[in-house]
N, C-alpha and C positions, 0 to 999 in steps of 0.2 A: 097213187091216189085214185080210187074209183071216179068214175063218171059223176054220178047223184055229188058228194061232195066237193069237186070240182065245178058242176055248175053251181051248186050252194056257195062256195065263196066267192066264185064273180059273179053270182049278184046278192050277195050282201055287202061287196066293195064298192057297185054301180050304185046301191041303193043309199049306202052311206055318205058318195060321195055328191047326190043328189041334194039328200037332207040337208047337210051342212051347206051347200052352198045355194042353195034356198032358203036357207035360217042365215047365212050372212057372215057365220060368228068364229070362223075356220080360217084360215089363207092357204093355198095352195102346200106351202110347206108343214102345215101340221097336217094335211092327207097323207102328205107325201110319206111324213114319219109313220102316221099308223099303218101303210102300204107297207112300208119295209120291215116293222113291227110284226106284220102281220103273216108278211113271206119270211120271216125270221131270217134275214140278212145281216151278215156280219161286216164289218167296213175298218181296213186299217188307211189311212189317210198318210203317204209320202210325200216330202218335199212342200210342207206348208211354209214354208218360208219364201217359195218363189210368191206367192200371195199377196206380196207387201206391195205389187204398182194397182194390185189390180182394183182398187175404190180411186185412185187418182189418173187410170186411164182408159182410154176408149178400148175396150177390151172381147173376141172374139174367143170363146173357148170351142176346142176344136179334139174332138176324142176318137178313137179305134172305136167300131160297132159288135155287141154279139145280138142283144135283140131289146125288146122296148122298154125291158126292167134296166137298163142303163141312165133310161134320163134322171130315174129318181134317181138313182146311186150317185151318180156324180151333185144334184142338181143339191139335194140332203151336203154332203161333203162339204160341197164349195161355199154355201151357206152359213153351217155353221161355222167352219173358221173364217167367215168376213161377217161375221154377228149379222147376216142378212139384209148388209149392204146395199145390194143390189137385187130387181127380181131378175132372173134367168128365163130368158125367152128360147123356147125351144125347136126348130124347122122341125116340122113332122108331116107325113101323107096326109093327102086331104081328106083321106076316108077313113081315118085314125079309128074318132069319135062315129062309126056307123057307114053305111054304103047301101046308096039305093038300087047298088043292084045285087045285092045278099040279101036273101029272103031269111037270114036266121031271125029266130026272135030278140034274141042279144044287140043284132046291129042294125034294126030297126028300132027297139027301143030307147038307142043310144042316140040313134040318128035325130030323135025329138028334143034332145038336149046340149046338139053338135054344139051351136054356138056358144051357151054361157060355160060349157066344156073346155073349148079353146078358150074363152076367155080368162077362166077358175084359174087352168095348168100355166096361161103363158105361153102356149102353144101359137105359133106362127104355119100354118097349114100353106100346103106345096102342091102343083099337080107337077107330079113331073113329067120331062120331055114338052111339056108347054111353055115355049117362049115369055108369051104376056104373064103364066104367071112367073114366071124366071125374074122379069123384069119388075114385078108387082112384090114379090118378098125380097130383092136388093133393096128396095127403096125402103123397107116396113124395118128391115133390118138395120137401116144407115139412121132410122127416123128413132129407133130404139135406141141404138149407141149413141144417137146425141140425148137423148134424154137419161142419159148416165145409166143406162141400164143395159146390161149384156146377154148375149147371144150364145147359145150351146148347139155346135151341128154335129153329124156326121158326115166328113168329107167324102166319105165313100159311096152313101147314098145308099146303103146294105147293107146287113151284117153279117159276121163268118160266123161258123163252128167252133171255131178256136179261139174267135178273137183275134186273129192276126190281120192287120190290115194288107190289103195288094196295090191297091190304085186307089188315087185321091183325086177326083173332080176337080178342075180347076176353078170354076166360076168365084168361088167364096174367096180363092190369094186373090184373084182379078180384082176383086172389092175390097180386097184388105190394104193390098198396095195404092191402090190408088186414093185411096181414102187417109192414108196414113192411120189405119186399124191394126194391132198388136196381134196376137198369134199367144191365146195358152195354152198350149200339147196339155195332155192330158195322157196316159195311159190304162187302161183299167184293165184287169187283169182278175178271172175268176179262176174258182176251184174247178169248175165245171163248164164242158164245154158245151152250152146251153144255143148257140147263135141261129139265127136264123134268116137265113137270105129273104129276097121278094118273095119265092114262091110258093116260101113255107106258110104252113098255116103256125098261128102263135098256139104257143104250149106251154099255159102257163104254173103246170104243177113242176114245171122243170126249171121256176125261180124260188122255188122254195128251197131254204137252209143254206144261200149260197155262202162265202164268205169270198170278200171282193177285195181287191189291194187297189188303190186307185194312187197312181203317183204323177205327179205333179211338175212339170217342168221349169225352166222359164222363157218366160212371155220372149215374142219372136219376132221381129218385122224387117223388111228388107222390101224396097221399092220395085224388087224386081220378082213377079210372081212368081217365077218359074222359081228361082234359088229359096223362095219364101216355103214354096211347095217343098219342093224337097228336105229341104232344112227340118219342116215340122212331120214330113212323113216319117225322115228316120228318124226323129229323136223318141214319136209315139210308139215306133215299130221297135226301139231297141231293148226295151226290158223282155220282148220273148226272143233275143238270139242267144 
């Protein structure tokens, strides 16, 4: 994909998803579909039958990272088979939506619409390595599950090349176990190994055409976070051995 055409579709996705959520008339997840529409992503959905606690419980969805085209992929999935149940709030960088210290036109443009941005997505914005906010999205997060409404993270805090997960943060079992919070692994799994760490810049003609197998485990809880951690890292890790 040339340059010219790749900044021509991120911003006619910025500009669309501006429109509509200034006109009112959209919800997050009819963006979401013409985003994935639009990057022509193909979606086969495993193990929807573990799905059946998850509108009667306090529910944490917890997936392997490759890069930011993840949250729709799952967020689209989990959706439709719970007819939309639930919104899906999602921890994401707090400079997602723009950064004041990128002088690109892209993420200062963006930066004047961060807030109703987070608001639109569902997004739950994070500084990391910052304690107070550490302490500031548990609480947003605990405040969300009691209002019947679930949480989508990356444990890992990063994403691979491959998609294979290595190491899981603890903080999120800390909050599961103690809260008496469930645990649903997730696995996703693409044709392409598009992932991108912190330091990468996003590259987003490399979400085009993907096709994605996302499977579905079931839901997990155990009082003791360390056996909770474990438990959900291999089950997400086991569909790539």
């Amino acid at each position: 994909m040339s340059k010219i055409i790749k900044q021509f579709v991120i911003s006619f996705i910025i500009i669309l998803i501006i429109i509509l959520i200034s006109i009112r008339k959209m919800t997050n997840l009819n963006i979401i579909n013409i985003i994935l529409n639009i990057l022509n992503i193909k979606i086969k959905v495993h193990g929807v039958n573990n799905l059946k606690y998850y509108n009667s419980k306090k529910m944490v969805i917890m997936a392997n990272h490759y890069a930011g085209v993840d949250h729709p992929i799952i967020a689209h999935a989990i959706s439709y088979h719970t007819n939309n149940s639930k919104k899906i709030y999602t921890i994401v960088k707090h400079n997602v939506f723009g950064d004041e210290n990128d002088k690109s036109t892209i993420s200062n443009f963006l930066g004047l619409f961060r807030k109703d941005l987070y608001k639109f997505f569902c997004f739950l914005p994070y500084v990391r390595d910052c304690k107070n906010s550490g302490n500031e999205i548990k609480n947003k997060m605990i405040d969300t599950l009691n209002n019947n409404d679930t949480i989508l993270l990356f444990p890992e805090g990063t994403g691979n090349y491959n998609g294979i997960p290595t190491n899981f943060k603890s903080g999120s079992f800390i909050m599961c176990a103690e809260n008496n919070i469930s645990i649903l692994p997730i696995t996703l799994k693409l044709n392409k190994n598009i992932g991108e760490s912190r330091k990468d810049k996003v590259t987003i003609k490399q979400w085009f055409n993907l096709e994605a197998d996302i499977i579905i485990h079931k839901p997990m809880f155990d009082k003791d976070w360390t056996k909770l951690k474990k438990n959900v890292f291999d089950q997400i890790k086991k569909p790539f051995d």
